[in-house]
C-alpha positions in Angstrom: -0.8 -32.9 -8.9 2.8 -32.6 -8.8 5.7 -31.8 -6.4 8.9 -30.2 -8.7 11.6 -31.2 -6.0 11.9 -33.8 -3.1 15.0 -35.2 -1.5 16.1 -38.3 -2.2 16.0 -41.0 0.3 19.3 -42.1 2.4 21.4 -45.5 1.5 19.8 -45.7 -1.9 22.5 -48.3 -3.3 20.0 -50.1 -5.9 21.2 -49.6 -9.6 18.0 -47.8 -11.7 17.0 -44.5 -9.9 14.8 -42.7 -12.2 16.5 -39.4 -14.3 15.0 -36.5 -14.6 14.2 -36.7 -17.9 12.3 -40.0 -17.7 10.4 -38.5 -14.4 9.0 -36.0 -16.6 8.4 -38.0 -19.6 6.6 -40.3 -17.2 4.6 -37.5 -15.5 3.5 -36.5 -19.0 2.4 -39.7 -19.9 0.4 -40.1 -17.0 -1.5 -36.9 -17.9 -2.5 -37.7 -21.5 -3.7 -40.9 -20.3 -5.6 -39.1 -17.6 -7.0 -36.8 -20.3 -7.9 -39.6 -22.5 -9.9 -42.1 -20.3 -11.2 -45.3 -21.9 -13.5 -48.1 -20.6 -12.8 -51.4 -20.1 -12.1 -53.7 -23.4 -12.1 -50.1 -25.3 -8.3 -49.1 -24.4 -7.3 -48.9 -27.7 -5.6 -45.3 -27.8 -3.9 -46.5 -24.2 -2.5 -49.7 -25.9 -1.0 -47.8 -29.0 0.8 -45.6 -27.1 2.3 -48.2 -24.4 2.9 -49.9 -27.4 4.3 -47.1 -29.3 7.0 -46.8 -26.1 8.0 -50.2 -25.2 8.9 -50.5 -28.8 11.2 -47.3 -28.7 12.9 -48.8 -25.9 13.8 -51.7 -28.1 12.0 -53.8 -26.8 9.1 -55.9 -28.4 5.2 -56.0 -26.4 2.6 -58.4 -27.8 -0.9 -57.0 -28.0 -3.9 -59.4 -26.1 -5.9 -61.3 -28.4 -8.7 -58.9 -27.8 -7.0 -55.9 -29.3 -6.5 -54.2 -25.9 -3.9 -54.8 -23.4 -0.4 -55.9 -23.8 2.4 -58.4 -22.4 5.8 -57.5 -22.8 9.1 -59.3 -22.0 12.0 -57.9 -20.4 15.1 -60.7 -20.5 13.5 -63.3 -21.9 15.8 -65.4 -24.0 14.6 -67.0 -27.5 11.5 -69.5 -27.2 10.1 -71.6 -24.4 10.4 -71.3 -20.5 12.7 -69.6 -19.1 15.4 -71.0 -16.7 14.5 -68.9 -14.2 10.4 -67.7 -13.6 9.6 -64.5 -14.6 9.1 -61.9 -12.2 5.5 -60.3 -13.6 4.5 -56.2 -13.3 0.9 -56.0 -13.8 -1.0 -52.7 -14.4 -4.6 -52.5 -15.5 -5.7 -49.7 -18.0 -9.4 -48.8 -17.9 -11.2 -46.2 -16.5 -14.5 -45.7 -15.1 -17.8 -44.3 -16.6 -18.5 -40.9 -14.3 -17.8 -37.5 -15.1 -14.6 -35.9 -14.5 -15.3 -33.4 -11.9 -12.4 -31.4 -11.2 -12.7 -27.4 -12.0 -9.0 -26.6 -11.7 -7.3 -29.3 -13.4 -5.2 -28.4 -16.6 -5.0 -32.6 -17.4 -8.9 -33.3 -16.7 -10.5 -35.8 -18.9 -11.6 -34.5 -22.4 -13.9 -37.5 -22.9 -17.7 -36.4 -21.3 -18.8 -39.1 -18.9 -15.3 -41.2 -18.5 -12.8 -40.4 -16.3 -9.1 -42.6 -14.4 -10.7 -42.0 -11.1 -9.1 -44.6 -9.7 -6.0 -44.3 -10.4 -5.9 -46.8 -13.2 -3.2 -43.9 -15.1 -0.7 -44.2 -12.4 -0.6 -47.4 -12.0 -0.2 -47.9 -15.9 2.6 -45.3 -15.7 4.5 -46.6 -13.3 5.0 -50.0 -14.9 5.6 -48.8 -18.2 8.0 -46.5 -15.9 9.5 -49.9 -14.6 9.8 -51.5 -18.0 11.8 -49.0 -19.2 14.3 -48.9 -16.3 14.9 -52.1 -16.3 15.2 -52.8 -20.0 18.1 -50.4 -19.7 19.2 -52.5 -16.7 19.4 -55.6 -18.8 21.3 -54.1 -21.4 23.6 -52.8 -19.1 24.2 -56.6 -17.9 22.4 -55.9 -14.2 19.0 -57.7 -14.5 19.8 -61.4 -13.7 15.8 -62.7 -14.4 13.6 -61.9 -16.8 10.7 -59.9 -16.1 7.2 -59.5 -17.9 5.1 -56.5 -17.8 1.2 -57.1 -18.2 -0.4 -54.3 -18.8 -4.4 -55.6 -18.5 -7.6 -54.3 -19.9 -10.9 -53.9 -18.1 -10.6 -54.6 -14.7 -13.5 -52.7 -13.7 -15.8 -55.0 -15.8 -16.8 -57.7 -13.4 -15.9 -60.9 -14.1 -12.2 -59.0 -15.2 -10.0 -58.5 -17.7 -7.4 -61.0 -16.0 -9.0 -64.2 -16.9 -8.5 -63.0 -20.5 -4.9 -62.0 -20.1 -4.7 -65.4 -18.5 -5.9 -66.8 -21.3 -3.7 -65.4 -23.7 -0.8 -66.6 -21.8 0.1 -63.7 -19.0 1.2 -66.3 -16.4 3.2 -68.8 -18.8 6.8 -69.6 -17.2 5.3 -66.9 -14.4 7.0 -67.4 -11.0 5.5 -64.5 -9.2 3.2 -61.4 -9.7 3.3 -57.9 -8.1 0.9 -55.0 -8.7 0.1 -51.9 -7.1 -2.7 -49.8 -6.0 -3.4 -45.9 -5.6 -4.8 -45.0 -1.8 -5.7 -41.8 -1.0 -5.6 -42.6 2.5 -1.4 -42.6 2.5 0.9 -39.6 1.7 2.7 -40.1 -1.3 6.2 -41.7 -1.0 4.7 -44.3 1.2 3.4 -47.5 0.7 0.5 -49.7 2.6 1.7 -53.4 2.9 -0.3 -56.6 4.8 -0.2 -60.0 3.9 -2.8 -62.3 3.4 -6.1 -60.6 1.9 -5.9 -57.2 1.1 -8.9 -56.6 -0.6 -12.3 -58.7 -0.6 -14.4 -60.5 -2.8 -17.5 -58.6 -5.1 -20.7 -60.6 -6.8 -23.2 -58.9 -8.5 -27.1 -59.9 -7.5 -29.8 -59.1 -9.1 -33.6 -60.6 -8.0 -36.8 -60.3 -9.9 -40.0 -61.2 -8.1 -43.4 -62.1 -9.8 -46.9 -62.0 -8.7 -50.5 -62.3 -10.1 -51.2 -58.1 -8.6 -54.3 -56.8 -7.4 -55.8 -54.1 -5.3 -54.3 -52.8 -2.3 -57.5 -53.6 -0.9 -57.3 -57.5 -1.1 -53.8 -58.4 -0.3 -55.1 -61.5 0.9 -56.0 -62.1 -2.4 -53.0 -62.0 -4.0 -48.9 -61.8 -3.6 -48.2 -58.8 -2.1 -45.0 -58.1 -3.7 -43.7 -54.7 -2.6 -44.0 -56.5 1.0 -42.0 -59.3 -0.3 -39.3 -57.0 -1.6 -39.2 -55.3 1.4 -38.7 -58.1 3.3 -36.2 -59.6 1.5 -33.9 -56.5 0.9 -34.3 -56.7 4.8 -33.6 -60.4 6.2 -31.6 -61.8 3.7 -28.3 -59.5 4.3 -29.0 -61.2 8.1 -29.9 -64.7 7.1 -26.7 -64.8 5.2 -25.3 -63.3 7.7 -25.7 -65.8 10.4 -25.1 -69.1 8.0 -21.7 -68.4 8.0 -18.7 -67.8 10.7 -18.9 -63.9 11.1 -15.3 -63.5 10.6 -15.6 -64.2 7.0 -17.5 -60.8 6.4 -20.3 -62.2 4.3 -22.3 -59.2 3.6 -25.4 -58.9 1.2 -26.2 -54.9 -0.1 -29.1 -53.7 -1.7 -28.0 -50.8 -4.4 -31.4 -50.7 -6.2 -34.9 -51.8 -5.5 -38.3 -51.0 -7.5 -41.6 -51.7 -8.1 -45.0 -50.2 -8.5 -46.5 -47.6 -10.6 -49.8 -46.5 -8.8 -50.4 -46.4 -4.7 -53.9 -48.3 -4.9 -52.0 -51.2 -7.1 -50.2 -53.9 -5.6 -47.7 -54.8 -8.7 -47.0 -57.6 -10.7 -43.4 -57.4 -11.0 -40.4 -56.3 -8.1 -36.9 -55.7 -8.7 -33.8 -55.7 -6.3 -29.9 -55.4 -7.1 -27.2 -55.3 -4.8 -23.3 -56.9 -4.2 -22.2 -59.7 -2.0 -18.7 -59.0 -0.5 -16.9 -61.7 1.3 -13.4 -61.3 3.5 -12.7 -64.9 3.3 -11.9 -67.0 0.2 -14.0 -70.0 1.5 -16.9 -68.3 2.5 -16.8 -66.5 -0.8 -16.9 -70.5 -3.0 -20.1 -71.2 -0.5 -22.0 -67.3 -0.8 -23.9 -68.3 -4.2 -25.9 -71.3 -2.5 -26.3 -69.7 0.8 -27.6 -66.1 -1.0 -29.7 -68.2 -3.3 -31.6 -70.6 -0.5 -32.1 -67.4 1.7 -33.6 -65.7 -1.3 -35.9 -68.3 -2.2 -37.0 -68.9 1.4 -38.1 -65.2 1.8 -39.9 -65.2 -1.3 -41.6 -68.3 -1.4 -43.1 -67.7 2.0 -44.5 -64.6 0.8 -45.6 -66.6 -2.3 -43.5 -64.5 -5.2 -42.3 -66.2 -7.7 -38.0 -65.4 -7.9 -35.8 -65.3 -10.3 -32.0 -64.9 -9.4 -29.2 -63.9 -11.2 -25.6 -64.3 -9.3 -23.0 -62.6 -11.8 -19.6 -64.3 -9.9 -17.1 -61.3 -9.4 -13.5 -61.6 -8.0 -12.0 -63.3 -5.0 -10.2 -61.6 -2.6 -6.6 -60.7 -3.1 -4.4 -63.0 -0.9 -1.4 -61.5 -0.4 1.6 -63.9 -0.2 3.6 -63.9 2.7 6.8 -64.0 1.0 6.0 -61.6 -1.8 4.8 -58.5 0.7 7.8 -59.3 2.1 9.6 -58.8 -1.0 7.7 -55.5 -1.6 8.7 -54.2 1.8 12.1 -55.3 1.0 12.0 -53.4 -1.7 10.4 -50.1 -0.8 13.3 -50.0 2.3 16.0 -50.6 0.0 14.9 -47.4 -1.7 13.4 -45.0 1.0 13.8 -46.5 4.4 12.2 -47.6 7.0 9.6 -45.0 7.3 8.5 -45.8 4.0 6.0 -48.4 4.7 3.3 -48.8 7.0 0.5 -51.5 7.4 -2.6 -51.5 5.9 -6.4 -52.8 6.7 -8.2 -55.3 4.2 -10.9 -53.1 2.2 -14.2 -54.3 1.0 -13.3 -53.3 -2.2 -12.9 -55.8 -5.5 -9.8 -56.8 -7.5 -9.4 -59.2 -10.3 -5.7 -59.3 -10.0 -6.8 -62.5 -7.7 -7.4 -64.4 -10.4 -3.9 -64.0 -11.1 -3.0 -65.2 -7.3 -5.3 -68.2 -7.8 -2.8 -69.9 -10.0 1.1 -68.1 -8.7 2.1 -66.0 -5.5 2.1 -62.3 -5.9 1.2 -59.5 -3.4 0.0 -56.1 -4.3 1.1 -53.1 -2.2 -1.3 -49.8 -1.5 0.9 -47.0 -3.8 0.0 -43.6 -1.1 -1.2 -40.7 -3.5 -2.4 -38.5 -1.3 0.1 -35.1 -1.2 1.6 -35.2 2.4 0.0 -32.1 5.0 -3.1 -32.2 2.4 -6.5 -32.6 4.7 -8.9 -33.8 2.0 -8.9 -36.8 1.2 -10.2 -38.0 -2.7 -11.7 -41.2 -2.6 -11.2 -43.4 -5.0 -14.2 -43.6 -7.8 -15.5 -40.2 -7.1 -15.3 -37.3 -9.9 -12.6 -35.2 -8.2 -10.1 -37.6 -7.6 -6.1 -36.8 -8.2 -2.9 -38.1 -7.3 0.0 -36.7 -6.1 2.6 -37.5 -9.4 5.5 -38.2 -6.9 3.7 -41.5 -6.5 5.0 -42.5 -10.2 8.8 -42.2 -9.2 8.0 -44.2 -5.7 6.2 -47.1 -7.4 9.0 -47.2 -10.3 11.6 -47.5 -7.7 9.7 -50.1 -5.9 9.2 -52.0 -8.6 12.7 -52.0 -10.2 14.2 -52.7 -6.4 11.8 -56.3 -6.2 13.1 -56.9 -9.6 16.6 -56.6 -8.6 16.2 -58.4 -5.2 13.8 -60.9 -6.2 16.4 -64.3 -6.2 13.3 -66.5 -6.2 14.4 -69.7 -8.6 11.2 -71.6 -8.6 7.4 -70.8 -8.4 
């Protein structure tokens, strides 16, 4: 979706408001990656052609050791640290695996079964968008610190493609990190700022139960375990609930459970698979123990045998103080007051944490959602769309915190 004409915003005096031209060049961009979904570690076609750009605009990105993803400096001045942190964009790349469902889309994913339906395209878009606004601002002699844009690969693949970009050195000489997100819960041209956590923290649980089976007959006989599933996918969400201060938000949910093949035959074999979500950091370090002796408790007092498996996700996303600041700063500088409101913490997952686990940052809810427009898209569904005025919004917010960013040290 696109709007062809909307007035600029008042007292705009911030060098590196986007032209015409690029907004278009942009908008396509954001379409034939939107048309062109990948999964996570499997961006390949996305990385040639960020590549393919940055390197038009002189400037010279360095593919992730994994073959996907990219970092690329902006300022940076021959080998080493620099004297002054960089101030890191971070995008991530992937999309999801569901079907593109829109009927009335002329961009709508060509690849069956894959789809950016969460806005993975946009936020790509607008930091390449950044990038190449402020590469022209350095030439120009107007960006006083360097600036790295991190374009990341699979961030829906828990644990997250961060820890690899990491790795390859994403965060060297790093003195703070921004990033964005698309909700369709704000009008486009608006951002949703908090800080402290903005999002929560996602495991992955899966629990196998064992038992000798038998006939429904003679449960005394044996371990009933469809009654032991039951039981647990009922009182552990509330036993973990009540081991820990109910503030933190420590919440077990079952996605899956199955077991059984014939009514008269109690089984041999029970499956269950569900998330742990945490609104506090702390809580989150203590949920693996505190799911795993609830788990076990239930189970071995219906005799099952259980096997667990905790697959650790991402921690919440903490924004700092200073850094939302610097985002609201930002998004003033460019469109006013009125251009950000506050926003709630979500349940959702995020591994740009692990990125806040080791520098400040603060991530910023980009509004997608076209203003007067009653239905909302959610995020991860089939039919979801953004409102393409969000690219020039998050551009300008991003090239404003660049430019008012005088942070010397991490």
């Amino acid at each position: 979706m696109s709007r062809e004409s909307e007035a600029e915003p008042t007292g705009n005096v911030l060098p590196g408001s986007l032209s015409e031209s690029l907004r278009a060049e942009l908008i396509a961009f954001r379409r034939d990656l939107h048309m062109h979904p990948e999964l996570g570690n499997q961006e390949f076609r996305t990385t040639a052609a960020l590549k393919e750009r940055l390197e038009r605009a002189g400037l010279r990105p360095r593919v992730l050791s994994g073959g996907t993803g990219l970092l690329c400096d902006i300022g940076a001045t021959g080998g080493g640290r620099p004297a002054v942190p960089f101030l890191a964009l971070r995008a991530d790349i992937d999309a999801l695996p569901i079907p593109d469902t829109k009927t009335d889309c002329a961009y709508r994913s060509t690849v069956p079964d894959r789809a950016h339906a969460c806005g993975h395209d946009v936020h790509t878009t607008v930091v390449l968008g950044a990038g190449l606004v402020l590469a022209r601002l350095h030439a120009e002699g107007l960006l006083s610190r360097p600036v790295r844009l991190v374009f990341q690969p699979a961030e829906e693949v828990l644990p997250g493609g961060a820890l690899g970009a990491i790795q390859d050195g994403a965060l060297e000489g790093v003195g703070r990190i921004l990033a964005l997100h698309c909700d369709p819960k704000v009008e486009a041209g608006r951002v949703g700022l908090r800080h402290g956590p903005i999002t929560s923290a996602c495991d992955r649980l899966e629990v196998a139960l064992d038992g000798p089976g038998g006939h429904t007959a003679r449960p005394h006989l044996t371990t009933d375990l469809v009654t032991a599933a039951a039981r647990i996918a009922l009182d552990v969400p509330a036993l973990v609930a009540r081991r820990v201060d109910t503030r933190s938000g420590l919440a077990v949910t079952w996605g899956r459970i199955e077991s059984g093949h014939a009514p008269n035959v109690i089984p041999q074999h029970a499956e269950l698979s569900g998330t742990v979500r945490c609104l506090d950091l702390e809580a989150w370090r203590e949920a693996p123990d505190i799911v795993h002796a609830a788990i076990d408790e239930i189970a071995t007092l219906h005799r099952a045998k259980s096997e667990i498996t905790y697959v650790r996700g991402v921690p919440p996303v903490v924004n700092d103080r200073e850094s939302a600041e610097l985002l609201r700063r930002s998004m003033v500088a460019r469109r006013g007051m009125d251009s950000v409101e506050g926003t709630e913490q979500s349940l959702g997952g995020e591994d740009f944490s692990w990125y806040l686990e080791q520098v400040p940052g603060a991530m910023a809810r980009l509004g997608v959602r076209t203003p007067g427009e009653r239905v909302v898209r959610d995020l991860h569904q089939g039919d979801f769309d953004a409102d393409e005025y969000a690219i020039t919004v998050g551009v300008e917010m991003f090239t404003a915190a660049a430019l008012l960013d005088d942070q010397q040290t991490p």
